[in-house]
N, C-alpha and C positions, 0 to 999 in steps of 0.2 A: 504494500500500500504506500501510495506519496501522501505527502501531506502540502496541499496549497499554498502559496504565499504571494504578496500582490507587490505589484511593484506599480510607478506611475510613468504612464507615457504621456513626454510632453508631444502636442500636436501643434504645440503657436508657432506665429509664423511674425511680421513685425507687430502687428496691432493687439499680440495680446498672447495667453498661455492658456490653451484648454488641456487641460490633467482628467483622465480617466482611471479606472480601477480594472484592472487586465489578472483573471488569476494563471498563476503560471507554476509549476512543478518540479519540484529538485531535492527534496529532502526524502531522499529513499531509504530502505532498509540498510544498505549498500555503508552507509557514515554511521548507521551504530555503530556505537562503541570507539566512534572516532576521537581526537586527542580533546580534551578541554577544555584546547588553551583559547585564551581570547583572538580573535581574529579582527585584523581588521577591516572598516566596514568601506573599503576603496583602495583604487593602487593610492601607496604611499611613497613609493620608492623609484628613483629613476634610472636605469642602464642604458648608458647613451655614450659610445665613443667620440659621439662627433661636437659634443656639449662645446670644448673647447674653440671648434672652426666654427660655429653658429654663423650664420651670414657672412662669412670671413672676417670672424673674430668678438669674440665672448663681449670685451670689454663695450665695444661699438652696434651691439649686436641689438636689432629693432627685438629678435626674439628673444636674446638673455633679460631685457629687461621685461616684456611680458612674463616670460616664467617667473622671475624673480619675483615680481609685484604679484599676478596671479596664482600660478600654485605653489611659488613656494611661500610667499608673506601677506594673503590674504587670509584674515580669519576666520574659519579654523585651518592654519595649512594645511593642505595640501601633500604636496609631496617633503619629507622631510630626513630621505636617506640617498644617497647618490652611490652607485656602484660604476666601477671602470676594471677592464680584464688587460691585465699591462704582459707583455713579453718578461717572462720569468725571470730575464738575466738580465733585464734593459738597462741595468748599471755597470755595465760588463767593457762599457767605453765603444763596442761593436754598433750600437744604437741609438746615435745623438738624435735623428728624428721621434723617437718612440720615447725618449728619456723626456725629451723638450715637452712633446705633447702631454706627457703622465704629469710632469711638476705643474703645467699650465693647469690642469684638471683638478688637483690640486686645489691649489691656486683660487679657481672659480669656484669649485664648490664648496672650499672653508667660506670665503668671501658669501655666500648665501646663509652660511649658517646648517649646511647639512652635515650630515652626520656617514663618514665615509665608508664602504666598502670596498673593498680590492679583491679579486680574484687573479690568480697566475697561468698562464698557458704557454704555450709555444705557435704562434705565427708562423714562421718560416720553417721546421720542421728541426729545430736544433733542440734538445731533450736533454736534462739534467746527468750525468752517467750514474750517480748515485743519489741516495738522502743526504750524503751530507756536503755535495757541490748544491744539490738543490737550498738546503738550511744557509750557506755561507750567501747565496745571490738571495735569498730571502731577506737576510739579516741587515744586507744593502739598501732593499726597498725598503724596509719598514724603518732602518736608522735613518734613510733620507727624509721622507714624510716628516720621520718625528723631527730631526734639524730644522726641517724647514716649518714648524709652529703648524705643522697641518697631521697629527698623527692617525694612523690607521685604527677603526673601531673593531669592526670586523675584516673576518679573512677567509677566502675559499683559496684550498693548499691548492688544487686546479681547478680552473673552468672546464667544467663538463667533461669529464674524463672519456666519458665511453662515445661520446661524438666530435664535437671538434677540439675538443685537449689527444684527445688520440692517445691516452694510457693504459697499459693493461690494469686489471682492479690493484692485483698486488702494486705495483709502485705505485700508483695514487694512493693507496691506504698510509704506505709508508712517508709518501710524500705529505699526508696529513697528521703524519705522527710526528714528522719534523714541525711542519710548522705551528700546533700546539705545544709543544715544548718547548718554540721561539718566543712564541708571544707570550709565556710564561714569564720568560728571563726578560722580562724589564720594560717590554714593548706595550703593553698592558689591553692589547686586543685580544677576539675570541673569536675561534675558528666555527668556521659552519662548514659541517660535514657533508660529502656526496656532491653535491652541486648537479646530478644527476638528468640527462632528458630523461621522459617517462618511453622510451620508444620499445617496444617490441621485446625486444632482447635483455632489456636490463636486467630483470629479477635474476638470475645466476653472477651478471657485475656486480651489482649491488651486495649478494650474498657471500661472495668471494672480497671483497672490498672489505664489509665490515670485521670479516673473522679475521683480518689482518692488523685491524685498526686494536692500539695498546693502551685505548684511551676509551669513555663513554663521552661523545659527544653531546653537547646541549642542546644544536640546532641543527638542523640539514636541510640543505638545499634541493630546491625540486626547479625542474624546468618543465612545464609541463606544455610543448609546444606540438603534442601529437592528441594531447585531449582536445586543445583548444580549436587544433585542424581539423579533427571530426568533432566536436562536438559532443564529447564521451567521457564520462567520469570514469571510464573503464582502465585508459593508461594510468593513471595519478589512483586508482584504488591500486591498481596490482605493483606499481613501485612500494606507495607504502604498506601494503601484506607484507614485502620483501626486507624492511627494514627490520633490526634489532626491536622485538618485542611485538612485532607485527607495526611498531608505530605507535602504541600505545604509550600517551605522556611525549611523544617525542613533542618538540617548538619547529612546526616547519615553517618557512621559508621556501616563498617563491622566488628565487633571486635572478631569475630572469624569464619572461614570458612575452607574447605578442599576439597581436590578432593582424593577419597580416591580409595583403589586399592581393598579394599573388605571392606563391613559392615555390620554389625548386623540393615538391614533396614527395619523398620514398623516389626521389630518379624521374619526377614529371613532374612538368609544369602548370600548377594549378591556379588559375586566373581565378579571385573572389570577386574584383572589382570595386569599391568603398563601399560597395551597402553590404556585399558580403565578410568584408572588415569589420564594418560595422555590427553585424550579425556576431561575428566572431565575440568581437569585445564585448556586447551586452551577455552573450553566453557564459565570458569568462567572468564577468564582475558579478552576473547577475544569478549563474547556476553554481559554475564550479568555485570560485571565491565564495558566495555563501554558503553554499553545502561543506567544503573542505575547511573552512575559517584557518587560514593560513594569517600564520603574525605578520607577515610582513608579505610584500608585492611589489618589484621592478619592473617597469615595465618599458621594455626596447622596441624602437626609440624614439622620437619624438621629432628631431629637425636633423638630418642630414646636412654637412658640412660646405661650407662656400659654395652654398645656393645648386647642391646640385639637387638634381632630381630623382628620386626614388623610380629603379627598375629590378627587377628579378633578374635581368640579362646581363645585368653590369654588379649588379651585388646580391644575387642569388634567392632575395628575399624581400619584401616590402612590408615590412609593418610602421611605416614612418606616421603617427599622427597627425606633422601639418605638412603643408607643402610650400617650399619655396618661391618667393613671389619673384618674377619677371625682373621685376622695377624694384632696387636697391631700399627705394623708399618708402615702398608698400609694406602693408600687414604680408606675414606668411599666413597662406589659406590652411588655419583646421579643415580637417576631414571630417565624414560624419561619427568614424571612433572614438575623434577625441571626445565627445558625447559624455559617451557611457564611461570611457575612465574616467572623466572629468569627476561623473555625478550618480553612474548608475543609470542614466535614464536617455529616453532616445534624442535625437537631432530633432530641430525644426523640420517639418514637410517640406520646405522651400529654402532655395540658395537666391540673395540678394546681393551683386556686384560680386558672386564667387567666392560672400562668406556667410556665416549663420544669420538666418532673424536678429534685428534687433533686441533683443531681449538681455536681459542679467544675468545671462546664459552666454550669450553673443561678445557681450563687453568683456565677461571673464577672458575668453577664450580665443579673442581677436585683442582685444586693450582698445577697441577702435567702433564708434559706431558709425557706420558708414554712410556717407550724404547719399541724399531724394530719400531717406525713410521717414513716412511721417507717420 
């Protein structure tokens, strides 16, 4: 049996907001017995590489300052966690471009007041040979951070191990036992374990992963970008079955997710198109975020860097929320997703000048009400 829950859809458009009562279905048999923890009630958190190039460049940027004033310092913030996935060694002197952009990142998002995340991988295919070359290029990122008055809160020892971190479980496990025991000695961050996609295969990673780990983690990362593609509570239950205790008590974390408008999925090109983005992201805030109540939620990514354009052909995926405006001096166009992260609740029926209704809805989410609306 489900048990009903209503959510409002907005239908206004400039002249005004008609709210209806819609019932809709998600609290199945399937989340008994799920964890307890508080969840919260919208993305809160942001995973976005390109934060730094915004419009070509954070400080100048027409969008840094909408985020900053809208979601991230309008009350009640908004988003108030910031994650970045850096090249494991990028202190290594090998990667002045990669070192440059990480401090900038840095940089902007102490300057908001967020509250930082880092996750480690490897970009270019070059792999730590042990835990303890992995622990010493570790020790480098997090004593920079902290030199530089911007220190690291949390930590994922890889990003996404069993997809694009490309680890086998045993050394990500290992690699997670280093870095717990780094941030022990002085760095004063806490590692979130797994970092995990929910895709197909994981439950035997995941279960080979944890019997390696020399530690009980307090949080673990889920990426659940194969529920969100179908529509199915189905991956994100059988990851957490898979965990230590089946997942019971665990504090998950979403530490990176998307509802994406096209993707390169399972080896095919699946075109959503923004209403089907949009479909996705009400699904995720509105069935799986409520039913899973995950602590926390990233959500990648928001504005693609020096105005380029969101394609699946050139970056293999689209989940970008706004789009890049033409004209340097124009608002960037939300999409109809940014919506439902925004607030949980749908778009206007109509696009005016190629942004939302005027509404307080509109203004949040453009910074801009656009002239001939009366």
């Amino acid at each position: 049996m489900q048990r009903a829950h209503t959510r409002r859809i907005r239908l206004g458009a400039a002249r005004g907001i008609v709210t209806i009562c819609m019932a809709t279905f998600g609290l199945g048999l399937a989340f008994v017995g799920a964890s307890a923890q508080a969840g919260t009630s919208h993305v809160d958190g942001i995973s976005d590489q390109s934060l730094p190039g915004w419009d070509s460049g954070f400080s100048g940027s027409y969008f840094a300052a909408l985020f900053r004033g809208a979601w991230v310092g309008s009350p009640p913030a908004h988003i108030t966690l910031a994650r970045y996935v850096v090249q494991w060694n990028v202190m290594s002197g090998s990667y002045p471009r990669y070192r440059s952009e990480f401090e900038s990142w840095l940089t902007d998002v102490g300057s908001m007041g967020l509250i930082s995340e880092v996750a480690l991988t490897s970009y270019d295919g070059t792999y730590p040979s042990s835990a303890a070359e992995y622990r010493a290029r570790l020790e480098q990122v997090l004593g920079q951070a902290k030199a530089m008055g911007r220190p690291i809160r949390y930590l994922e020892a890889w990003n996404e191990p069993n997809n694009q971190g490309r680890e086998p479980a045993v050394d990500a496990a290992h690699f997670t036992n280093s870095a717990d025991a780094t941030c022990k000695q002085g760095y004063g961050c806490t590692v979130i374990a797994g970092s995990f996609e929910d895709s197909p295969s994981v439950a035997a990673y995941e279960e080979e992963y944890s019997e390696n780990l020399d530690f009980v983690p307090v949080i673990w990362g889920v990426h659940p970008y194969y529920s969100v593609e179908e529509e199915s509570e189905a991956p994100f239950l059988s990851l957490r079955e898979h965990l230590p205790n089946k997942g019971a008590g665990a504090r998950i974390w979403f530490t990176e997710v998307a509802a994406r408008a096209c993707t390169d999925f399972n080896g095919h090109l699946v075109e959503n198109g923004e209403l089907g983005q949009a479909e996705h992201a009400n699904w995720l805030v509105n069935t799986l975020m409520h039913n899973a109540k995950p602590e926390h939620v990233f959500y990648y990514e928001f504005l693609l860097k020096e105005h380029r354009q969101p394609s699946c052909r050139s970056e293999g995926a689209d989940g970008a929320l706004y789009l890049p405006s033409a004209d340097g001096n124009a608002t960037d166009r939300p999409r109809p997703a940014a919506s439902y992260i925004w607030d949980g609740e749908s778009v206007p029926s109509e696009y005016i000048d190629g942004a939302f209704a005027a509404d307080a809805e509109q203004v949040a989410l453009t910074g801009n009400v656009y002239p001939g609306l009366d």
